[in-house]
C-alpha positions, -999 to 999 in steps of 0.1 A, spaced: 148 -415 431 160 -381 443 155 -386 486 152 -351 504 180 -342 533 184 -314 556 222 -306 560 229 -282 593 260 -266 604 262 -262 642 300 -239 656 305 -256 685 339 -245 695 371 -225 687 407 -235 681 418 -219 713 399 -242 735 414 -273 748 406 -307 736 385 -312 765 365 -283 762 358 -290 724 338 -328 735 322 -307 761 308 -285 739 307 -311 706 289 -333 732 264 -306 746 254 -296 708 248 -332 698 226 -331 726 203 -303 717 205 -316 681 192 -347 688 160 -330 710 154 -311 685 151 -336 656 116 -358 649 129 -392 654 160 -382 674 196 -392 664 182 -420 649 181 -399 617 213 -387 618 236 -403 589 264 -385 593 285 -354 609 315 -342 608 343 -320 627 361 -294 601 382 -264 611 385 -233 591 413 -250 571 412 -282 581 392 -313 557 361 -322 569 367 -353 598 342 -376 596 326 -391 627 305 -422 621 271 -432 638 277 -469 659 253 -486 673 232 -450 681 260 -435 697 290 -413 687 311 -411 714 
């Protein structure tokens, strides 16, 4: 059984901005996502931070929250 996904990419920051501006901004755009999603964050699976030449770095759902 082949389930359907929707896969978004959201830039949410820029590697001259401090580590506190990126979990403003990574914060913010969860945010919105989640607003803008039927059914909230509660269908989120997974996300995860990359950098033009970094790996992608996972960050896992716990317990409905990410941070």
């Amino acid at each position: 059984m082949i389930i359907p996904f929707h896969c978004r990419l959201i830039k949410v920051a820029h590697t001259k901005m401090s580590p506190d501006q990126v979990v403003e901004n990574v914060s913010a755009a969860l945010k919105k996502l989640w607003e803008s999603l039927p059914g909230g964050g509660d269908n989120v699976k997974s996300m995860h931070l990359k950098t033009d030449t970094s790996p992608a770095l996972p960050i896992y759902k716990a317990e409905g929250n990410f941070f």
